[in-house]
N, C-alpha and C positions, 0 to 999 in steps of 0.2 A: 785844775785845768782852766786855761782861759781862752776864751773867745774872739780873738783879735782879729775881723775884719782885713785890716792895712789898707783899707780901703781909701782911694785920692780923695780928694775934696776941691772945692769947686764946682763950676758948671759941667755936667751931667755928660754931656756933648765933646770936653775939653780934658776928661781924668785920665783916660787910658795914655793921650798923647803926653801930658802931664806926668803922668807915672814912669813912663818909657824917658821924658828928657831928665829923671833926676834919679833915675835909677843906676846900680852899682853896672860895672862893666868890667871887662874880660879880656884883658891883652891876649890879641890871634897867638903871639907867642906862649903863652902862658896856657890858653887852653889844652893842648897837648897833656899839659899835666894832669888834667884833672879826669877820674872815670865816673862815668855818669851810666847805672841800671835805669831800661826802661822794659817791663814786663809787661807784653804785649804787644802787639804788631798788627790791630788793627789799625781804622782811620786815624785815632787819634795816637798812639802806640808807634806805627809805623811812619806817619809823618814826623811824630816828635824825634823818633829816633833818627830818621832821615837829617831833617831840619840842623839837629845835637852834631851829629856826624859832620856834615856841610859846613857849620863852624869851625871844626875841629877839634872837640871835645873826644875822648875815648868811651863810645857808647859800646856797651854789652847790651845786645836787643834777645830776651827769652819770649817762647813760645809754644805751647803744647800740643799745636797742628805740625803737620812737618812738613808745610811753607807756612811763612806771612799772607798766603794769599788764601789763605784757608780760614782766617778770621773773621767773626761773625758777622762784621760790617758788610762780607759781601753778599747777606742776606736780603740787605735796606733794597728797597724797589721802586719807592715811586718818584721821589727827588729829591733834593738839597735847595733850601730857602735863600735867598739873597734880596737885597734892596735894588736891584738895578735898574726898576722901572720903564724895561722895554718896552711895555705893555703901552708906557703914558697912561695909566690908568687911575694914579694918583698916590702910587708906593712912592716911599725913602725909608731911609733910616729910624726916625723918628717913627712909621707906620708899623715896621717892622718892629722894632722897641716895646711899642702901645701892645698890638697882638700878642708878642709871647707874654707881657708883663700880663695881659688879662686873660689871655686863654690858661696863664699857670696859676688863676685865680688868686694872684696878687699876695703871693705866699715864695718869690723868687727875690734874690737880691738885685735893685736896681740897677748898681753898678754893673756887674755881672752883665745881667743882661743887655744893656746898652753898649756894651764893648761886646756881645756877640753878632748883635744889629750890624754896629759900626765895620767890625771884620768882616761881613759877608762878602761883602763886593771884592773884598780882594781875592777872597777864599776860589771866585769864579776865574778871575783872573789866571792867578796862577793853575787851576785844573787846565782850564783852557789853554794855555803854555804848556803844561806838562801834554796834550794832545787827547783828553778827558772828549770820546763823542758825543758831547751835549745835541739834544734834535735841535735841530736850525729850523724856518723857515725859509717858503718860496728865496725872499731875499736875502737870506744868507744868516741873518738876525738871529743870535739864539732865539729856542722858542722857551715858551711858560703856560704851564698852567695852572690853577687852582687847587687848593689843600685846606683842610676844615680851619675854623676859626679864623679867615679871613675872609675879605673883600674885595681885594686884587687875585691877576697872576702874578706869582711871585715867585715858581719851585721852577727849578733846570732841572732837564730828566736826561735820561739816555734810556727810550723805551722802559720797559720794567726792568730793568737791573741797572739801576745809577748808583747803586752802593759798591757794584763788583766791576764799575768801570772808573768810578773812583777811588776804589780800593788798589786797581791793576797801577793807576797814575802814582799812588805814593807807595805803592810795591817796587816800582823801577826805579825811584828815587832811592828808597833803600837799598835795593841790588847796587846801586852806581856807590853809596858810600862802601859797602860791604865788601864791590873791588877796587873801592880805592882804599882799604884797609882802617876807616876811621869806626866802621862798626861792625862787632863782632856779634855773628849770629846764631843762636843757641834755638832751634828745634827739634820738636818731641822732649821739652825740659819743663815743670811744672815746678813755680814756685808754691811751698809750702810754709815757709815762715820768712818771718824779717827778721833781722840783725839790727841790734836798736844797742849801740857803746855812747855811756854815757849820756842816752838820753836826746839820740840823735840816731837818725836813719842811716846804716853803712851798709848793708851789703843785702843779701837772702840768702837762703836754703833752697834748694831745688832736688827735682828727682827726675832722672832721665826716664820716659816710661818706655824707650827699650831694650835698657842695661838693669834699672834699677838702681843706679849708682846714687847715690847721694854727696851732693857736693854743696861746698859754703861760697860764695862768690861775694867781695866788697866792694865797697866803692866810696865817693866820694859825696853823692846822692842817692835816691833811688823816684823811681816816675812805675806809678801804680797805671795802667791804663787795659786793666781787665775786662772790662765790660758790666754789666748790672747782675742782677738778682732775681730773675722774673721765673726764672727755673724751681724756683721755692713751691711755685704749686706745681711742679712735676708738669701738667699740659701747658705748654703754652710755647708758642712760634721761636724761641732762641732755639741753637743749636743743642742737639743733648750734650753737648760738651761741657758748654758756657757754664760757668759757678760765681759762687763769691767767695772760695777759695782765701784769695790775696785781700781783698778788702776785709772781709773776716779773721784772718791774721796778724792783718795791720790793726786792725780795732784790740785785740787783746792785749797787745804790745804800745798801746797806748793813744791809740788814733781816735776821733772824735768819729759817731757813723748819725750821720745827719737826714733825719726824717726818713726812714726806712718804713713807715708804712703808704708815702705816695708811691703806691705802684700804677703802671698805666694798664689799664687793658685796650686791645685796640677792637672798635666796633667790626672790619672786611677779616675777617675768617674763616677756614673751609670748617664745618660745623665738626665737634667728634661725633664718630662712626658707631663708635664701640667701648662697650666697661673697657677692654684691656687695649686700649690705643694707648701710645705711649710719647705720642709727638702729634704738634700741630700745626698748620702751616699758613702761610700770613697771604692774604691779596690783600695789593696795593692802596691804602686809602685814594689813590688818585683814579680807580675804580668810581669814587664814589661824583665824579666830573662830571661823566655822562650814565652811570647805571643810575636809575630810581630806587629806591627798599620799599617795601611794602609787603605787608599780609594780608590773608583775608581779613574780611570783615568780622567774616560769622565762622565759629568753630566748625559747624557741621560740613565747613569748607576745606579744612586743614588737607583732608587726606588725599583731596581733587588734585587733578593737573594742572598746573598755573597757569596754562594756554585755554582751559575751558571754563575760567573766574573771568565775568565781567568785570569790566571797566568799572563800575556806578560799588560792585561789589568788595574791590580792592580800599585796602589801607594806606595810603600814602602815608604815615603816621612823622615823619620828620618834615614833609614837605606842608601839613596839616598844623603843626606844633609851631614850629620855628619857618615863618612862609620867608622871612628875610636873608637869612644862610640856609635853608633848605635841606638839602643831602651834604651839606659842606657845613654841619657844625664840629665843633671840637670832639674828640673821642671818646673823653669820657660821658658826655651828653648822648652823643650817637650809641656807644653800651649800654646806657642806664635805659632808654627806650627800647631797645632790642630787647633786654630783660625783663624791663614791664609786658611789654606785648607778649611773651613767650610766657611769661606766668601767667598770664590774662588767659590761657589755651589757645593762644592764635598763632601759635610758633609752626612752623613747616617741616618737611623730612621725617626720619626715622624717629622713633623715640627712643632715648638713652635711657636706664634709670628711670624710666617711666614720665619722662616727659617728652616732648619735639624742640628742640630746641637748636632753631634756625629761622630767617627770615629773609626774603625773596630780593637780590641784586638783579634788576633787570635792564637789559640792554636792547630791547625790542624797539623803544622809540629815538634809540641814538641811530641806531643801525636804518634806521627809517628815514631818518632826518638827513646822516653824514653818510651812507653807505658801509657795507660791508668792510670794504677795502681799506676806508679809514679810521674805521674802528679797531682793524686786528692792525693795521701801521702804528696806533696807539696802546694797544694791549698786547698782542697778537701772542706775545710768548707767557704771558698771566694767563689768559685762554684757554694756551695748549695747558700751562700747569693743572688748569682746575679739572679740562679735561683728562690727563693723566692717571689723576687721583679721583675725580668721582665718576668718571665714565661717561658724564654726562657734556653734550655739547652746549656750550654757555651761548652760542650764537644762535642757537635754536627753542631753545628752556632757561629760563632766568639761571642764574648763581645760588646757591644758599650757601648762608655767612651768617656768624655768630661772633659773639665776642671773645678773646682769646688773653690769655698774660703775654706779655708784649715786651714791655719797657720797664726801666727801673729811674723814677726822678729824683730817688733819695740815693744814698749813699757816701762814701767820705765824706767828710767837712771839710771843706776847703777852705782857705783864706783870695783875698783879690788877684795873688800870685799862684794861685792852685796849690799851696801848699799847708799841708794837715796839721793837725795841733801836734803830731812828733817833727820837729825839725830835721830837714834834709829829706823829708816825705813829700812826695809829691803826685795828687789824682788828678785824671784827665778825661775827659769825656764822659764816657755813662758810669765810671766808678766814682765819680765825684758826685756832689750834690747841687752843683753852684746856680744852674741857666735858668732853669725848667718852672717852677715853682713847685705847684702839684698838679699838674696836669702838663705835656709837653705838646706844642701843636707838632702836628706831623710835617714830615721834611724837615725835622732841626734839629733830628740828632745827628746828622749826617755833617752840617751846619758846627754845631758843637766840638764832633772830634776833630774835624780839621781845623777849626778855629784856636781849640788845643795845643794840636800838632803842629799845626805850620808857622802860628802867631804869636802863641801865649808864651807856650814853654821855653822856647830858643830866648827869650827874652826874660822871663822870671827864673829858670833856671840859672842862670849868668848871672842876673841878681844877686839869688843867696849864693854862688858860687866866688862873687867879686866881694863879699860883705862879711863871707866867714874866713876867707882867704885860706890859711895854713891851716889845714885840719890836720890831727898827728894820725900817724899812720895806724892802722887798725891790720893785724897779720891774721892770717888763718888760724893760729895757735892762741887767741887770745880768746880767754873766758867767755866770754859775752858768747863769740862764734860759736864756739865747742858745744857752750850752751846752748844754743840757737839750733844745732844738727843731732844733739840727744835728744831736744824735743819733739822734733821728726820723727827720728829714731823708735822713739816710744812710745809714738804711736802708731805709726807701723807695727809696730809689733803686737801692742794692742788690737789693732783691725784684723790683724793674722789670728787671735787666740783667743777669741771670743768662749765664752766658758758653755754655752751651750747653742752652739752655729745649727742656724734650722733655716734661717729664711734669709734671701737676699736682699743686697742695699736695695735694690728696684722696688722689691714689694716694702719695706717701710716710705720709701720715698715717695710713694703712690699714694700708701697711708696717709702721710705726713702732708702731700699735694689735695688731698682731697680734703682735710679738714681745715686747710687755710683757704681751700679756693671756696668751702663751705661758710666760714663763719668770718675772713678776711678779705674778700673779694670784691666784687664789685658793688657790693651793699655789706654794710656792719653794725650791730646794735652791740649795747655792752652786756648782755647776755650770751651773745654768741661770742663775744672777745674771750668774756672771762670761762668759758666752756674750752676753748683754744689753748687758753693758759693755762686748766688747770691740766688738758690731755699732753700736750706737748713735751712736756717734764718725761711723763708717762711712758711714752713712744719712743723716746731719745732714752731711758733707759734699756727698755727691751732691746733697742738697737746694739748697746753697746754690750747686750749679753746674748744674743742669739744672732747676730748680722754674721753670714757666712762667708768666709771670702777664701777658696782655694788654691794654693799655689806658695810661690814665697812674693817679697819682696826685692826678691833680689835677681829678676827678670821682668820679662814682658807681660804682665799681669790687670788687666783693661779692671778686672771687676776689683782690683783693689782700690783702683784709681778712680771707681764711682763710689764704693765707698767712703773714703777719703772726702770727695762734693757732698756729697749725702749728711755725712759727720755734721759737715760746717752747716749745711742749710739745717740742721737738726737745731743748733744753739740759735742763728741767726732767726729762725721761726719765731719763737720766744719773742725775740726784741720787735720784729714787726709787728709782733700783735702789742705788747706794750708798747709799744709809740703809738696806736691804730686806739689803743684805748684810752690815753692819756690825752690823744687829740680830741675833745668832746665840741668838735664842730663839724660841721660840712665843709668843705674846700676841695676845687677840683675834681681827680679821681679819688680821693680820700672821703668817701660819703657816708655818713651816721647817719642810720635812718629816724635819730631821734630829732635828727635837726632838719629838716627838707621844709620847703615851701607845699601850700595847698597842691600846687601844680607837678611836684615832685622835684623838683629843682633844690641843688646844694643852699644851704645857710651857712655862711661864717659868721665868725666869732669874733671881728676884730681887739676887741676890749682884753680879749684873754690868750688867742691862740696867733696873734697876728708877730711871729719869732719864728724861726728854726728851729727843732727839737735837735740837741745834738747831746747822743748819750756816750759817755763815759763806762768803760768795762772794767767793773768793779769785780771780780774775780767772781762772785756771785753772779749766775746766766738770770738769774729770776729777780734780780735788784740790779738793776743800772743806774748811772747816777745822770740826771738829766743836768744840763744847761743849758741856755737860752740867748738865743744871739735874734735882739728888738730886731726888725725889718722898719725900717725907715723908708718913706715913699716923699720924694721932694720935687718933683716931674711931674709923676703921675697919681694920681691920688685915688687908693683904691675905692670901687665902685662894685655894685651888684651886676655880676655876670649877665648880662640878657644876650641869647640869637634869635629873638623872635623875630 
């Protein structure tokens, strides 16, 4: 396996445009021909497919909601990034660039990133055209405001649901190709494996989950645009749907899976309740604008009402730490101190597991300053959520919020074209690994898949479409395929015939969520990695001898279909924790508590770790083959993180 970038060359500022004027192209005529898979049908998913379609390409768009508008993007809440410097505050391009390159602790590829910079401004544009209600101000101006790891306003919102009214914009895009017949759309259909002829990406496997039908579908390409991996530890704010599934398929079958142990956790969380919660649910980092954090001071305060704790007695603990960004630093910074404090005994709420582990969002001196009224015209429907779910009124009693699994910044390995170490493969958004580094500032995954969908791919796709030209036809009946739907096949049948069925995917899953969120989570020593690694093997056996799954496969069968996720995050656990242990530095959300400063603050490792982990699936889940792709810094030249 090799590692080839493709990445332009030249000035920094000048490659994307560069890359686009020498790039292969695609007679309108000619397009027709050609079928292009894209699995997925979120922001980046459904834009691309959109975009594909618009062309005139023959896209097949799969999905295992049943709409596109059911994808997980319509979660995202508080906004989408752009350079547009409404504000005059002293954003561009270049500012935009510098933040994500340092808030991903300088562990992202440059290129990469500065072509996500440079696409934002368009990204607003075009929402804007499609009829996206960004909040405006008095004068009519979009509005902005503030997101961790910067300086400026920089984020466009649409109150708290700007993921689901950006979602709604490239969902009608799609409906408009779907009747004008350029894309065909497959919902309630889970891809299950790839089709890889000769060494090239043609087609998947999929399973209707409400026939059970198993069918093989090819194509000309294939565009992975799944979403992340954050569901590995069972609690954390994605959809219980959301898997790695596809990215975990495409890595067996030959695909490079690049830095799987930057996971994000994100600091605004509604705290867990209970041992057997099983979902958790996300407030908005743009919460953190005008709520303050704090806990008490003194333990013997914990169990008090947050209304009858002095002023003199409170912890401002981020606004004390970091007086320069405040309550506005990066996430994984904002986590690592929520966790200090709450092991410290200063954590708030019920105790789980015999600890409190929560700490105090308060909105008492916004609401003091801005009014009532314009507080909930900024939150209003985050409010009602928090109040739904904890009974409690946030306008009246602070918030408590804990740290949660959130994001995934690793995943496929891409090249500058978004496309995988198997040719004709192509990841997009959060199943890629390309933007982020380790650490992603908040508002820019939303940023990412449209930049994906709307920009990259209609362009790189066409690319390797114009450059392979005549691909031979590839039939239903051809070995590879046949092969590709026994392997399905087989294991279905396997998850049906467990030799001694006693306990469900749920409770391994839980199992399996707890000792990654235990020894791989927001803090890791290689004591607890190699404890991970030697249980994991372990668990993933019993699974596959006692995991009970009811019914057949050959209907409408949900608990197979968590099986099946469960499986994948069963192997995939493994690799996260050996990447998690091979990386022997701090960086980002990737933190080894062997490496921290006096202060508790990440150390990297430039001299050793400063590459991409991108491992190789050697048939062996316990031996991967690493490779390494340098990170080169010619702009910006990495630096020790500081928000104080």
């Amino acid at each position: 396996m090799e590692l080839n970038s493709n990445e332009p060359t030249g000035p920094l500022e000048d490659r994307w445009t560069k890359h686009r004027d020498h790039g292969k192209l695609v007679n309108p005529a000619n397009r027709r021909k050609y079928t292009v898979i894209v699995v997925g049908s979120g922001l980046a998913g459904g834009a691309g497919a959109a975009s594909l379609g618009e062309l005139g390409y023959n896209v097949k768009c799969f999905a295992f909601q049943d709409s596109p508008r059911r994808a997980h993007s319509i979660a995202a809440q508080g906004g989408i990034n752009a350079a547009k410097n409404y504000q005059s505050d002293g954003d561009s391009v270049w500012r935009l660039f510098h933040d994500t390159l340092k808030g991903g602790d300088f562990r992202g590829r440059e290129s990469n990133t500065w072509r996500l910079a440079e696409i934002s401004n368009a990204i607003i544009d075009q929402c804007v055209a499609q009829g996206v209600p960004f909040a405006r101000e008095y004068g009519g101006l979009l509005a902005n405001r503030s997101f961790g790891g910067a300086q400026v306003s920089r984020t466009f919102y649409a109150r708290g649901q700007t993921g689901q009214q950006l979602l709604i914009g490239a969902y009608q895009a799609l409906e408009r190709q779907i009747g004008a017949g350029t894309v065909e759309m497959h919902t309630r259909s889970e891809m299950l494996e790839l089709i890889v002829v000769d060494g090239v990406a043609r087609g998947i496997v999929t399973r209707s989950l409400i026939t059970g039908k198993i069918e093989a579908h090819v194509a000309d390409c294939v565009v992975l645009a799944t979403g992340g991996y954050a569901n590995v530890f069972y609690l954390s704010t994605n959809a219980k749907g959301s898997n790695c599934t596809a990215a975990w398929r495409a890595h067996r079958q030959g695909a490079a899976f690049a830095n799987p142990c930057y996971t994000q956790i994100h600091p605004t969380c509604i705290p867990q309740a209970g041992e057997h919660q099983s979902k958790l649910t996300l407030m908005s980092e743009s919460l953190r604008n005008d709520g303050r954090i704090w806990v008490p001071r003194k333990k013997e305060d914990v169990t008090k009402a947050p209304g009858s704790i002095p002023e003199k007695d409170r912890f401002y603990y981020l606004e004390e730490r970091y007086p320069t960004f405040g309550n506005l630093v990066p996430r994984d910074v904002a986590s690592r101190n929520a966790k200090y404090v709450c092991d410290d005994g200063l954590g708030v709420g019920p105790e789980v597991a015999g600890q409190r582990r929560g700490v105090y969002l308060d909105f008492a001196a916004s609401i003091s300053r801005l009014g009532k009224k314009e507080v909930e015209d900024r939150y209003g429907n985050l409010f009602e959520m928090y109040e739904r779910i904890t009974g409690e009124n946030p306008y009246q009693v602070p918030m408590r919020i804990y740290p949660a699994s959130h994001y995934a910044m690793g995943g496929l390995w891409v090249d500058y074209n978004l496309m995988t170490t198997i040719p004709g493969l192509f990841a997009a958004g959060e199943a890629n690994f390309s933007d982020h580094g380790a650490n992603r500032l908040g508002a820019s995954a939303l940023m990412q898949g449209l930049s994906d969908g709307y920009f990259v791919l209609p362009f790189t796709v066409g690319n390797y479409l114009g450059t392979v030209r005549d691909l031979p036809e590839v039939r239903l009946d051809h070995a590879d395929v046949k092969g590709a739907v026994e392997r399905v096949e087989n294991r279905i049948h396997r998850l049906l015939n467990a030799p001694k069925p006693s306990k469900t995917a749920d409770e391994f899953h839980r199992e399996l969520g707890a000792l990654i969120w235990d020894k791989c989570g927001m803090a890791r020593n290689e004591a607890g990695l190699k404890e991970a690694l030697a249980k994991i093997p372990e668990i993933r056996e019993r699974f596959w001898e006692q995991v009970k799954v009811p019914g057949t496969g050959e209907a409408f069968n949900q608990t197979l279909e968590r099986a099946g996720r469960v499986a994948d995050f069963m192997e995939f656990a493994e690799l996260l924790s050996i990447d998690a242990l091979n990386r022997d530095e701090s960086c980002g959300a990737h933190f080894r508590e062997e490496h921290q400063s006096e202060e508790g603050e990440a150390v990297r490792d430039d001299e050793h770790f400063q590459h991409v982990s991108a491992w190789e699936f050697t048939g062996d889940l316990g031996k991967p083959k690493l490779h390494k792709e340098p990170l080169v810094f010619e702009r910006l030249k990495p630096s020790t993180r500081s928000y104080k």
